[in-house]
FIFI-903601 format. One line per field, with one value per residue: z, y, x of N, C-alpha, C in turn; residue number from 1. Coordinates in steps of 0.05 Angstrom, whole numbers, always signed. Layout:
<mitors>
nZ <- [Z/...]
nY <- [Y/...]
nX <- [X/...]
caZ <- [Z/...]
caY <- [Y/...]
caX <- [X/...]
cZ <- [Z/...]
cY <- [Y/...]
cX <- [X/...]
resi <- [NUM/...]
</mitors>
This chain:
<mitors>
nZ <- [+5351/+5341/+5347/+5301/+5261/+5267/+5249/+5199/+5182/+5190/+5151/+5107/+5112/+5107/+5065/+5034/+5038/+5019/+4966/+4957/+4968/+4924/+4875/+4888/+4876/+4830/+4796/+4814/+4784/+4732/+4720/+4742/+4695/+4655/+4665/+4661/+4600/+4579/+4592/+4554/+4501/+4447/+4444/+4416/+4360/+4352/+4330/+4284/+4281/+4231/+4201/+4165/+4099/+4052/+4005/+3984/+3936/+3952/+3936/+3937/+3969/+3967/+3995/+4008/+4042/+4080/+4112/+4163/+4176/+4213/+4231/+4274/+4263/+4298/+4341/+4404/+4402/+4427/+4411/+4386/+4388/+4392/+4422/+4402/+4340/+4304/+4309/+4305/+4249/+4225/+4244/+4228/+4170/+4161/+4175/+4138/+4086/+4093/+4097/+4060/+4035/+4029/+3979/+3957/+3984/+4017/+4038/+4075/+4086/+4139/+4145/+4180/+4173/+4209/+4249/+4228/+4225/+4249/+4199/+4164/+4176/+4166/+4116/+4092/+4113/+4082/+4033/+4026/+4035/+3988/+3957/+3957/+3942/+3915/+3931/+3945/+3948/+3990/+3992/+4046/+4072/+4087/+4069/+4081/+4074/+4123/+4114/+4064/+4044/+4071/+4036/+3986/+3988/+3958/+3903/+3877/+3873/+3901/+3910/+3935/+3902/+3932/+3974/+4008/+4006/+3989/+4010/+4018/+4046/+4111/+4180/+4236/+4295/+4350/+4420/+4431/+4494/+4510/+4523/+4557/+4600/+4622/+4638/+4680/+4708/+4710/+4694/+4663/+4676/+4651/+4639/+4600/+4557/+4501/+4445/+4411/+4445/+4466/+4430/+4419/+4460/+4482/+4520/+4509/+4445/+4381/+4360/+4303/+4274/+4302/+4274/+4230/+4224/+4238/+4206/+4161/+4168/+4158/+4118/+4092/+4103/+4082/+4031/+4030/+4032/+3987/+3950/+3958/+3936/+3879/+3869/+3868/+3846/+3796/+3776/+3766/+3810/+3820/+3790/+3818/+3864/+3850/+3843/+3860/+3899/+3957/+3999/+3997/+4001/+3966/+3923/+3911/+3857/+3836/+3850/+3818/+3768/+3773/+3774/+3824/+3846/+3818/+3807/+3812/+3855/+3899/+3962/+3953/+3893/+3902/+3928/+3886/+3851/+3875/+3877/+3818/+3803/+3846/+3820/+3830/+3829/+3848/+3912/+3981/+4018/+4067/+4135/+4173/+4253/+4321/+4358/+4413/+4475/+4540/+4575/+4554/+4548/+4596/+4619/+4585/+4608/+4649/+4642/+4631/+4675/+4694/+4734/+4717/+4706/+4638/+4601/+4539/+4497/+4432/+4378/+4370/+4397/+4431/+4430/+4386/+4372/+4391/+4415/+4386/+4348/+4288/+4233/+4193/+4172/+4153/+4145/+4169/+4216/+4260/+4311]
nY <- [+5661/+5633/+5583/+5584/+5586/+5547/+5503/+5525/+5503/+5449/+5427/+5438/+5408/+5358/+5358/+5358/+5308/+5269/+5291/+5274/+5219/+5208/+5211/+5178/+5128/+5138/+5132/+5086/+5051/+5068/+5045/+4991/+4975/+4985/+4946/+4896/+4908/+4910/+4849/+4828/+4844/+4843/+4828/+4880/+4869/+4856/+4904/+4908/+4946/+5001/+5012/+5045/+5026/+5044/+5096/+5126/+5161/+5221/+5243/+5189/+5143/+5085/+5033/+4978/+4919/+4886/+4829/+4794/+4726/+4697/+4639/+4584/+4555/+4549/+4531/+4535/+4579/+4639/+4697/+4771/+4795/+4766/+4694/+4656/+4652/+4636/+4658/+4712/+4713/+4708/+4743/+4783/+4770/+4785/+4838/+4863/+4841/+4862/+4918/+4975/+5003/+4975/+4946/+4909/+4851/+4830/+4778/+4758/+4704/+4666/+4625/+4553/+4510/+4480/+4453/+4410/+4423/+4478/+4500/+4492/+4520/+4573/+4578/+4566/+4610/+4652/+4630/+4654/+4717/+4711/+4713/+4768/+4809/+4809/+4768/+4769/+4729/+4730/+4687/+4687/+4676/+4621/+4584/+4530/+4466/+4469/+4527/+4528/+4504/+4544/+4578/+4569/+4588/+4633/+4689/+4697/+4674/+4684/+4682/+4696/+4674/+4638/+4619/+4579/+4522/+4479/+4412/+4380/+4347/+4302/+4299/+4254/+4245/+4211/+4184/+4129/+4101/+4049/+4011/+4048/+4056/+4007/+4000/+4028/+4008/+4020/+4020/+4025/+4038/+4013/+4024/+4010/+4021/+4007/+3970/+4011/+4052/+4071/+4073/+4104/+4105/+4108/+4066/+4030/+3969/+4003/+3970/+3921/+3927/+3967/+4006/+4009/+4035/+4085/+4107/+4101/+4142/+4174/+4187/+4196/+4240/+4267/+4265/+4301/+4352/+4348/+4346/+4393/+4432/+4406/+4425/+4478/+4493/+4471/+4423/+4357/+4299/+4259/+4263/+4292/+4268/+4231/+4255/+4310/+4310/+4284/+4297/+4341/+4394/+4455/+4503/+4572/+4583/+4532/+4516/+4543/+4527/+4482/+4502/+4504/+4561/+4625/+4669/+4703/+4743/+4804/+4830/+4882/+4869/+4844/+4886/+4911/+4878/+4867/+4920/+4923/+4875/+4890/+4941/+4989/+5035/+5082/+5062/+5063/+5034/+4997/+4961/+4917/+4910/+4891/+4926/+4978/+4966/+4972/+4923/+4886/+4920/+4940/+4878/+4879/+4913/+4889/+4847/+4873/+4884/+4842/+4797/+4755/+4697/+4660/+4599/+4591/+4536/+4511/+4493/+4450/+4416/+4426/+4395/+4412/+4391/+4358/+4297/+4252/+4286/+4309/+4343/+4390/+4397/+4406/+4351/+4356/+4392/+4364/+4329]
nX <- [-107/-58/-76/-109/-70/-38/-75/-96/-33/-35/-82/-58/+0/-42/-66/-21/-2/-38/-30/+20/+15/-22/+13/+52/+29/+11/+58/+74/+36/+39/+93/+90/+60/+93/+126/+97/+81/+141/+151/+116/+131/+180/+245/+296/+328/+401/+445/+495/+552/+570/+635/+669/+703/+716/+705/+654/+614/+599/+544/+515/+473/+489/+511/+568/+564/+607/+624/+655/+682/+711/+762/+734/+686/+639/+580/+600/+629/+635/+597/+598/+556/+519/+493/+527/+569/+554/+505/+521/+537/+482/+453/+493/+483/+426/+420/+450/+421/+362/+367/+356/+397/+443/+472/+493/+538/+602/+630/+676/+721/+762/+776/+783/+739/+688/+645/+588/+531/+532/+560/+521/+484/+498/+509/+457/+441/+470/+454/+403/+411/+428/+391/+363/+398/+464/+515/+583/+636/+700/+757/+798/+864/+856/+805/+777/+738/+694/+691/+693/+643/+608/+622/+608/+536/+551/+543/+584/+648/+714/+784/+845/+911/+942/+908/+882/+839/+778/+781/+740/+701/+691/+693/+707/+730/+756/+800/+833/+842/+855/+900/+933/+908/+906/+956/+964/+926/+867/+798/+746/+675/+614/+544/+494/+442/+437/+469/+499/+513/+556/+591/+637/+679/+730/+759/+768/+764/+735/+683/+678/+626/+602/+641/+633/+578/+595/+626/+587/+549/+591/+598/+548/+535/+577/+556/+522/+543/+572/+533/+516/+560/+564/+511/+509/+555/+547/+571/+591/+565/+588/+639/+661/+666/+707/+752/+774/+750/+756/+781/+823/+866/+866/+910/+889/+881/+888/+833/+811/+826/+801/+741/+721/+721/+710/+740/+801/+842/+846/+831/+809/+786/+749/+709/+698/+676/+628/+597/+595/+563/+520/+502/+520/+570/+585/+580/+592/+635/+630/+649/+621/+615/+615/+571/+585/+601/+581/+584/+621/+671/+675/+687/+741/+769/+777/+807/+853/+875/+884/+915/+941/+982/+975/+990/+991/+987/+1018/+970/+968/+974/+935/+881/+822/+776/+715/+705/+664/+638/+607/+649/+666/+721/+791/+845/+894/+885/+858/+871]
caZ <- [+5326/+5342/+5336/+5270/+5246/+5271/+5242/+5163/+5176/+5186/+5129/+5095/+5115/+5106/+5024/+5013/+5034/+5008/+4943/+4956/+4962/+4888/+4860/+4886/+4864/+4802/+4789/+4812/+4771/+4713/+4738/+4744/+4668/+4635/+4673/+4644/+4574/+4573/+4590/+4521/+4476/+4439/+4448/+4403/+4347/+4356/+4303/+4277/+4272/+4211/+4193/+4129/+4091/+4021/+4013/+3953/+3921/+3971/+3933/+3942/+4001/+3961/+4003/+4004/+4066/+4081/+4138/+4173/+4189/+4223/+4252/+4277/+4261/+4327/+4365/+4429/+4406/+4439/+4394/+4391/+4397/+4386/+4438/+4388/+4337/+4280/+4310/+4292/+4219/+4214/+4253/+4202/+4140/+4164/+4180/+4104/+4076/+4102/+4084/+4026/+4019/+4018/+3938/+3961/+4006/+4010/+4051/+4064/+4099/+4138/+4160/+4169/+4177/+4235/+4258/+4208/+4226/+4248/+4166/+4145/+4186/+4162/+4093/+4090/+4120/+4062/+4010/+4042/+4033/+3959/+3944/+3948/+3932/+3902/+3962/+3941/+3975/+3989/+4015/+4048/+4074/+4096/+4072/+4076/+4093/+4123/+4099/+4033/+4050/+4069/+4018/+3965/+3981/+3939/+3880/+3861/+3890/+3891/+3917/+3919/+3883/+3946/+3980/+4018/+4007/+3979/+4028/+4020/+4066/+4141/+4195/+4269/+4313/+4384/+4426/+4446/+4507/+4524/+4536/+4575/+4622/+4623/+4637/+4703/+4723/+4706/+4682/+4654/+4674/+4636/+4638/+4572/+4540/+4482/+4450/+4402/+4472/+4484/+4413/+4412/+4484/+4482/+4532/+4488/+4418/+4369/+4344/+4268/+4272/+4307/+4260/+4198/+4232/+4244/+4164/+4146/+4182/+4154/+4085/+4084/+4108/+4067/+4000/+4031/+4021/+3955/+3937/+3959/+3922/+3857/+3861/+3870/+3825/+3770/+3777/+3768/+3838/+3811/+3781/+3842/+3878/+3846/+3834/+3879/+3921/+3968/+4027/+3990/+4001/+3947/+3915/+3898/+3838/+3833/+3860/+3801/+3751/+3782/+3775/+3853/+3854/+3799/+3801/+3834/+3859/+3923/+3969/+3930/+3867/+3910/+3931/+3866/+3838/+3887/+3862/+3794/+3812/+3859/+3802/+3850/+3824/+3873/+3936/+4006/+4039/+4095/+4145/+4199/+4271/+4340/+4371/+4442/+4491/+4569/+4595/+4540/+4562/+4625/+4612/+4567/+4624/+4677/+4637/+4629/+4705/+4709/+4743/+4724/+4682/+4626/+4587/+4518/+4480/+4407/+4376/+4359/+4428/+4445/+4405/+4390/+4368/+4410/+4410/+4368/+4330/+4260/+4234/+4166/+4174/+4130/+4166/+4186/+4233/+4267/+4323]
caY <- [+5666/+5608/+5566/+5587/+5572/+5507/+5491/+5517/+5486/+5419/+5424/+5445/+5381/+5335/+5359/+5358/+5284/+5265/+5290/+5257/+5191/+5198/+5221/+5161/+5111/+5142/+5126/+5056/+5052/+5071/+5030/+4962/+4974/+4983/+4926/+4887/+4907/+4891/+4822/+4815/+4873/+4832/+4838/+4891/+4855/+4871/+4913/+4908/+4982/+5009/+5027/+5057/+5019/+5050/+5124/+5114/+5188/+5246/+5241/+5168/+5130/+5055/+5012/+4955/+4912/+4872/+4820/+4770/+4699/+4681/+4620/+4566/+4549/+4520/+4550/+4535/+4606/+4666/+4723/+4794/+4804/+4741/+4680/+4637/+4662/+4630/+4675/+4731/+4707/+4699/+4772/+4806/+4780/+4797/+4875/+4865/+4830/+4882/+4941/+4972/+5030/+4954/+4935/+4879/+4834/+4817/+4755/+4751/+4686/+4660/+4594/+4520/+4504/+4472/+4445/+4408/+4434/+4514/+4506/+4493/+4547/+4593/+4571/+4584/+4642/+4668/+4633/+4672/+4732/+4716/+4718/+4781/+4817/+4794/+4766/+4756/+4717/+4727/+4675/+4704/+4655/+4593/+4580/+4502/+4446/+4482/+4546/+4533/+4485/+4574/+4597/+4558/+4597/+4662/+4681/+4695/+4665/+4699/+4667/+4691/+4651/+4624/+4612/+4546/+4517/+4464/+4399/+4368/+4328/+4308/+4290/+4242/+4228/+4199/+4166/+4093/+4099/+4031/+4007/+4066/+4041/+3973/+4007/+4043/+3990/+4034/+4009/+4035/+4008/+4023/+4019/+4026/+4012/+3988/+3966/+4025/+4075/+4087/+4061/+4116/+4103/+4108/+4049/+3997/+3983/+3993/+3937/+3921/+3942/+4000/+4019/+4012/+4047/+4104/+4098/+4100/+4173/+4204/+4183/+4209/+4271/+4273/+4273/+4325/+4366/+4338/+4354/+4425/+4434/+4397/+4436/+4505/+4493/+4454/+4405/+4326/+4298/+4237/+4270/+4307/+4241/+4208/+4271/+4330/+4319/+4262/+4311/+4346/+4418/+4458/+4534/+4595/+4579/+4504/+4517/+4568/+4511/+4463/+4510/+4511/+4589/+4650/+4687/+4705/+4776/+4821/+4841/+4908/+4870/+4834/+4901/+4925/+4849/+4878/+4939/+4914/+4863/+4905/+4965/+5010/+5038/+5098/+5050/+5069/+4999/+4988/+4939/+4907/+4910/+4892/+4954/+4981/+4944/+4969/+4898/+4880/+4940/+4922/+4856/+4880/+4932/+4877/+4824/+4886/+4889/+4809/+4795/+4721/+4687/+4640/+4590/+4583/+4521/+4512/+4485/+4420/+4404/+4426/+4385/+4437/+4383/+4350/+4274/+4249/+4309/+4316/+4370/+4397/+4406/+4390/+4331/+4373/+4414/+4345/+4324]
caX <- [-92/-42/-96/-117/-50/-32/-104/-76/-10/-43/-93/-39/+16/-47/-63/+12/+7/-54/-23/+43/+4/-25/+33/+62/+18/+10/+82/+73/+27/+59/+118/+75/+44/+119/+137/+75/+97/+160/+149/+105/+147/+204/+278/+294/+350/+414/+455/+522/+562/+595/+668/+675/+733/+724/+687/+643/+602/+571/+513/+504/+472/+483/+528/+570/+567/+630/+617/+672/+675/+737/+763/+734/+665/+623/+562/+612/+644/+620/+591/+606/+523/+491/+503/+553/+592/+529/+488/+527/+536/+460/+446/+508/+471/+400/+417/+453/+394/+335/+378/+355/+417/+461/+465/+507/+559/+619/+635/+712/+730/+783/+770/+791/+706/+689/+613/+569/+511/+536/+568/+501/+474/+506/+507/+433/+431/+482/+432/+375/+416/+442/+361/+350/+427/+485/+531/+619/+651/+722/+769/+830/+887/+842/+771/+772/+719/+668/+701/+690/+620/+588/+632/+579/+533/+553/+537/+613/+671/+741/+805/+877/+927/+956/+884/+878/+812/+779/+779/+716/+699/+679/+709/+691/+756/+765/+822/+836/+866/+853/+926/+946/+885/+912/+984/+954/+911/+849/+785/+731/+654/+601/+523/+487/+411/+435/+506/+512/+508/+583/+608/+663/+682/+758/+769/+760/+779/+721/+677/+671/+592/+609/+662/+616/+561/+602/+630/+563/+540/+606/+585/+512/+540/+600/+540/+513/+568/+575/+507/+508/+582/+554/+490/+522/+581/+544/+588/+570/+568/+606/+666/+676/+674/+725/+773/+785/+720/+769/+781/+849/+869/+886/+908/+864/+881/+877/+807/+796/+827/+773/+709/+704/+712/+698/+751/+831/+842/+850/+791/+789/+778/+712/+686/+694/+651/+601/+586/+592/+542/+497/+495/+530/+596/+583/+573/+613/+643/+629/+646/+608/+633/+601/+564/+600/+579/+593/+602/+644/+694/+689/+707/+770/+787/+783/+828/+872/+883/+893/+950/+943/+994/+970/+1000/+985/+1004/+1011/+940/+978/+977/+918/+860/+799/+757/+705/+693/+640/+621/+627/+662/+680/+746/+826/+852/+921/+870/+851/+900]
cZ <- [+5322/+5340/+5311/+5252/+5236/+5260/+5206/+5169/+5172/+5168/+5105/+5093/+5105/+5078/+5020/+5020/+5023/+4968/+4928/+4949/+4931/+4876/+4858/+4874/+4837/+4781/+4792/+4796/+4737/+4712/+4736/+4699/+4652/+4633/+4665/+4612/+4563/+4570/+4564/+4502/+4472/+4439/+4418/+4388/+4347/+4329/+4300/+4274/+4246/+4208/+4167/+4117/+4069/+4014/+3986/+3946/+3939/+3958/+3938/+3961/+3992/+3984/+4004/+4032/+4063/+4112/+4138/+4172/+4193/+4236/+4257/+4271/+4281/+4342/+4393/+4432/+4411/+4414/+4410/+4396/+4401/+4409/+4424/+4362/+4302/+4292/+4300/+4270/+4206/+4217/+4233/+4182/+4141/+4158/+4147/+4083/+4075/+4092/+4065/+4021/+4016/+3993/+3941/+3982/+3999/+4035/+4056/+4093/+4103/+4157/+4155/+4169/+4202/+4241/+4239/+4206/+4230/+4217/+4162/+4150/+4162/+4135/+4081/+4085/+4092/+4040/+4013/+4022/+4000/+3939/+3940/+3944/+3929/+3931/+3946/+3962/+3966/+4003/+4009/+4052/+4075/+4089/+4055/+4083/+4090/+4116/+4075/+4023/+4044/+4051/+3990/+3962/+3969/+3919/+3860/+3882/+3885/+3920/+3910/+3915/+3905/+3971/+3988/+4019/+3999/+4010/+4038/+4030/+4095/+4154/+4230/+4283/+4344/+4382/+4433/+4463/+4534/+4541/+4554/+4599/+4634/+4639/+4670/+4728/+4726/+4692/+4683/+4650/+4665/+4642/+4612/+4563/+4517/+4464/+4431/+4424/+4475/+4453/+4400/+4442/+4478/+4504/+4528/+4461/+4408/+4353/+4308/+4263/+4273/+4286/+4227/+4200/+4231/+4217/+4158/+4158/+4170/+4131/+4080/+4095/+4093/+4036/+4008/+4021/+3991/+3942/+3937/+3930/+3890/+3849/+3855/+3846/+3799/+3766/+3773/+3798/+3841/+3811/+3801/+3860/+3880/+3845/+3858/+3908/+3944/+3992/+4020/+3987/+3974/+3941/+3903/+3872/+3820/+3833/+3826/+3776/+3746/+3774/+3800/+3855/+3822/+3794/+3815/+3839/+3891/+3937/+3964/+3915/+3873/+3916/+3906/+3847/+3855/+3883/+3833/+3793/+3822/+3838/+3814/+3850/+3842/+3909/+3962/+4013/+4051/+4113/+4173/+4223/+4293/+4343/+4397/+4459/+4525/+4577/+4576/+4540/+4578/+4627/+4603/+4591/+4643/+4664/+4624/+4656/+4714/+4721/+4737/+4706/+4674/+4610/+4562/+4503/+4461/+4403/+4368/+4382/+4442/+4428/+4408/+4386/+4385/+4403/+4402/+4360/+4311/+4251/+4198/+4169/+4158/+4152/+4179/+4207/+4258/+4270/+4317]
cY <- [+5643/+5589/+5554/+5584/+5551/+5496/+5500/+5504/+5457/+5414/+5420/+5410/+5362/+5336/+5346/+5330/+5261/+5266/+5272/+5232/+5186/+5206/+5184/+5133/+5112/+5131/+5095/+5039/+5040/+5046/+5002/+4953/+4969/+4954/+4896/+4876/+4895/+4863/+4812/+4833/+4841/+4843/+4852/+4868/+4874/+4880/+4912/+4945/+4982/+5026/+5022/+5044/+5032/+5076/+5119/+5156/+5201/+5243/+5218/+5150/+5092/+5053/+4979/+4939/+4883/+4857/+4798/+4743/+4681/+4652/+4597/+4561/+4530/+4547/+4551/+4562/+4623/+4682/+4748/+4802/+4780/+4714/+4663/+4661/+4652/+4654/+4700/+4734/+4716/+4731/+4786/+4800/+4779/+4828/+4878/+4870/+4857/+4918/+4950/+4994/+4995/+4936/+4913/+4873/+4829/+4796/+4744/+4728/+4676/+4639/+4569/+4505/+4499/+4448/+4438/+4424/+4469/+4513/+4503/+4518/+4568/+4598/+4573/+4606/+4660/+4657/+4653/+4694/+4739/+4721/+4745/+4812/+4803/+4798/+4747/+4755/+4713/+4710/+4695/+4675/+4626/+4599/+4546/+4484/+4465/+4511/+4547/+4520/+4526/+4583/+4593/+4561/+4622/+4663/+4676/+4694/+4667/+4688/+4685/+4670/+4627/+4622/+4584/+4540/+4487/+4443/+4386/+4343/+4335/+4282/+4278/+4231/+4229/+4192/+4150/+4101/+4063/+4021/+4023/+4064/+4016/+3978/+4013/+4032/+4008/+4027/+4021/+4015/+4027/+4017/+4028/+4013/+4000/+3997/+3988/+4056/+4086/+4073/+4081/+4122/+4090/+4090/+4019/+4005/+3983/+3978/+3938/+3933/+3967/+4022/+4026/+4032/+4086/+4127/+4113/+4125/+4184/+4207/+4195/+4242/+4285/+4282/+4297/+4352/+4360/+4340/+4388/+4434/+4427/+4414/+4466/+4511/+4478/+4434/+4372/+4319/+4271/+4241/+4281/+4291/+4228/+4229/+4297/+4331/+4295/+4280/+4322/+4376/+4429/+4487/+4545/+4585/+4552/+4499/+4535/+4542/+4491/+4468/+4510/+4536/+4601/+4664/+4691/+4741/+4783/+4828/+4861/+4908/+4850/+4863/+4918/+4910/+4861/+4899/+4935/+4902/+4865/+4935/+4987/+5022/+5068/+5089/+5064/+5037/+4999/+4959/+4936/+4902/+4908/+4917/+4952/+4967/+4951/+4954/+4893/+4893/+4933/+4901/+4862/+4900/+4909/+4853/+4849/+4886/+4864/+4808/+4766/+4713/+4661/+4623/+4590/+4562/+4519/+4491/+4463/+4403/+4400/+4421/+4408/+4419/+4360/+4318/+4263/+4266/+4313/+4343/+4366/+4403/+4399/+4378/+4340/+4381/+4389/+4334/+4281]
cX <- [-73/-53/-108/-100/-37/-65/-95/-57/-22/-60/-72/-18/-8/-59/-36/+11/-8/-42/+3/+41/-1/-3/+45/+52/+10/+43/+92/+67/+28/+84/+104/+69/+67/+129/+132/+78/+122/+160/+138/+114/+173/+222/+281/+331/+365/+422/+481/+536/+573/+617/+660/+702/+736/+699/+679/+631/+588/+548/+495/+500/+477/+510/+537/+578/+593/+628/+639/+670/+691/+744/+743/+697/+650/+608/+584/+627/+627/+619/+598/+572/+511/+506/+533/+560/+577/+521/+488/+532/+509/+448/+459/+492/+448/+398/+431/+432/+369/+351/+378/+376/+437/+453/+487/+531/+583/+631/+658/+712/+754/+775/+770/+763/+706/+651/+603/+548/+513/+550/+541/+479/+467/+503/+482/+423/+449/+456/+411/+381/+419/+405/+354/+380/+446/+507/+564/+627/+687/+736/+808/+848/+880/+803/+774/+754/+694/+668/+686/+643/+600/+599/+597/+559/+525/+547/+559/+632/+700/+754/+833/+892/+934/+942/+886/+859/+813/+775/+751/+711/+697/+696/+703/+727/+747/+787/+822/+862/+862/+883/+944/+931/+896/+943/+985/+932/+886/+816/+762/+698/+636/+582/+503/+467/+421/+461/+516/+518/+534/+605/+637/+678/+717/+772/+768/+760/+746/+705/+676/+647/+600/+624/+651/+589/+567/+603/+605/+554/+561/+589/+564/+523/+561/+577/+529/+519/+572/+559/+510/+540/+565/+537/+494/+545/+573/+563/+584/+589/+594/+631/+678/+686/+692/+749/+778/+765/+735/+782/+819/+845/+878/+885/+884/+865/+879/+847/+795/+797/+801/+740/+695/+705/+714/+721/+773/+830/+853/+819/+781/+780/+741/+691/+679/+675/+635/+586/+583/+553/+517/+488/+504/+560/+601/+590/+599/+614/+645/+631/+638/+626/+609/+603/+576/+588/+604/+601/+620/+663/+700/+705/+732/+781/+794/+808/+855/+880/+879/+916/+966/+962/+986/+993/+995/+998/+1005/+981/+944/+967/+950/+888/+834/+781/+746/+691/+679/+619/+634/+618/+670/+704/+770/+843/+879/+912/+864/+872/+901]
resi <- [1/2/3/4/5/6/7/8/9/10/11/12/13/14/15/16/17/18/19/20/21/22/23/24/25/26/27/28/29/30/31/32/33/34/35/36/37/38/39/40/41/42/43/44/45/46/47/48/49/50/51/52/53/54/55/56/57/58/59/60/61/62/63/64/65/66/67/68/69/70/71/72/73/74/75/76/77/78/79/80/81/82/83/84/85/86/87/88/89/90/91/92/93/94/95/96/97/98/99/100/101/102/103/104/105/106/107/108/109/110/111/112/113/114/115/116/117/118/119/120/121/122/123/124/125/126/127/128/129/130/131/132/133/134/135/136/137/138/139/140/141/142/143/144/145/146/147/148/149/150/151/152/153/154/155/156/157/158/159/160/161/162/163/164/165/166/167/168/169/170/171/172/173/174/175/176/177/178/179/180/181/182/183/184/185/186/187/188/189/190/191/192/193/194/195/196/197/198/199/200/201/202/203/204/205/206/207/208/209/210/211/212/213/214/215/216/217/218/219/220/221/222/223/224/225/226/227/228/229/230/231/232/233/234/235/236/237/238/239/240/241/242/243/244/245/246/247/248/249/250/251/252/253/254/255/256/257/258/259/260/261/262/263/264/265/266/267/268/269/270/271/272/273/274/275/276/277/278/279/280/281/282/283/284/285/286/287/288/289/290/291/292/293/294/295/296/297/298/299/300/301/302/303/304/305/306/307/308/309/310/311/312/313/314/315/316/317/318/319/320/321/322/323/324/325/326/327/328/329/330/331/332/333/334/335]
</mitors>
């Protein structure tokens, strides 16, 4: 009889592990195939959240999307989703763009420009957007240079009175610190393929070539700017040339005198051009905001429990712009 037991028990133990086995491999399985997938499934795009700034009609799902674009213009800035700080320009007016309850944008800028190429970015990506809804653009305290370079293009452009914009033009600086080399007994050796290789090489003065060479790249980039402005603003490219288009800041309202912006107001009287514009006098306003993001808490909890003390210096001091890269920028901004 003990026999006959220990003889089921062990049938018994050797199903249950028999079964255990496929179970487990079935799960591996499984587990190998996801693993598979993923690798060829695409990163799902990220999304921006919405805050409600302005409650539009219970009955109505239209919205008005209200997206940022602070500060300094340069892929070198971290994004709230996207790697730089374009990316997230180009991601906010995509999820705008493809949204069909959004009947239009509003674009409020506060910025001295920054990056040729992240202004043109971006500046794109708003034309893109102005193709298929009407996209206002608001400047708040600063939309200069390359500020004003994405401002161009909207389809309507609103300024308050006391609006810093304007500043057309581009900008390449370095430093000659040859004599402070010379001072320290310091010298600077060089190896270079060919003699335009190190022609902003701050231990030596610049040659005359060099110096016309340089000239000659702002210039073709400076029409650029002067083309898009002209082309956007109807403007002749000429007149602009010889008259406000000379790299000079100036008021919301100087700007309005000029025919560089549409219109003076408040950013209630842009989301109210947006609904105008989009057909949507119902609309809710909403504005775009990075989605939560665990590590990004973390991070803010852990630089809450720094213990470290920083300095901060004023931004006079501390040049933001990076050696032979041109920049849209208002020559105040440029140490």
């Amino acid at each position: 009889m003990a026999n006959r037991k220990l003889g089921c028990l062990s049938i018994f133990l050797f199903v249950a592990l028999c079964v255990s086995v496929l179970v487990n491999f079935g799960l591996a399985a499984t587990a190998f195939r996801r693993l598979g997938g993923m690798s060829r499934e695409e990163e799902p795009i990220p999304r921006f959240r919405e805050t409600i700034v302005q409650r539009g009609s219970r009955g109505s799902n239209d919205k008005i999307a209200v997206i940022m674009m602070r500060g300094l213009i340069s892929t070198s800035i971290p994004g709230g989703v996207g790697e730089s700080m374009v990316d997230d320009m180009r991601v906010a007016l995509e999820q705008a763009r493809d949204d069909d309850h959004v009947r239009g944008v509003v674009l409020e800028i506060d910025s001295p420009g920054g990056e040729v190429t992240a202004s043109d970015v971006i500046y794109n990506a708003v034309v893109r957007t102005r193709a298929k809804k009407p996209v206002i653009v608001y400047m708040d305290s600063l939309a200069a240079s390359g500020g004003y370079y994405v401002a161009c293009g909207g389809k309507f452009l609103m300024a308050n009175e006391t609006t810093i914009t304007g500043s057309i033009g581009v900008i390449i600086q370095t430093l000659n610190y040859e004599q402070l080399f010379n001072k320290i007994g310091l010298a600077s050796v060089v190896f270079k393929s060919g003699r335009f290789k190190d022609m902003l090489n701050g231990a030596r003065q610049i040659t005359p070539e060099e110096r016309a060479y340089v000239q000659n790249f702002v210039m073709k980039t400076y029409d650029k700017f002067l083309g898009v402005v002209a082309h956007e603003r109807n403007l002749p490219a000429d007149g602009l040339r010889n008259t406000i288009a000379d790299g000079r800041i100036m008021s919301g309202k100087d700007a309005l005198d000029s025919r560089l912006i549409d219109g003076l107001g408040l950013i209630e009287d842009a989301y109210g051009k947006a609904k105008q514009l989009g057909n949507a006098p119902e609309a809710t306003v909403v504005k775009y905001g990075p989605p939560f993001s665990v590590s990004r808490f973390l991070r803010a909890f852990g630089k809450a429990g720094d213990s470290k003390v920083e300095l901060t210096l004023p931004r006079q001091l501390l040049p933001q712009l990076e050696t032979g890269r041109a920049y849209f920028l208002p020559s105040f901004y440029a140490p």
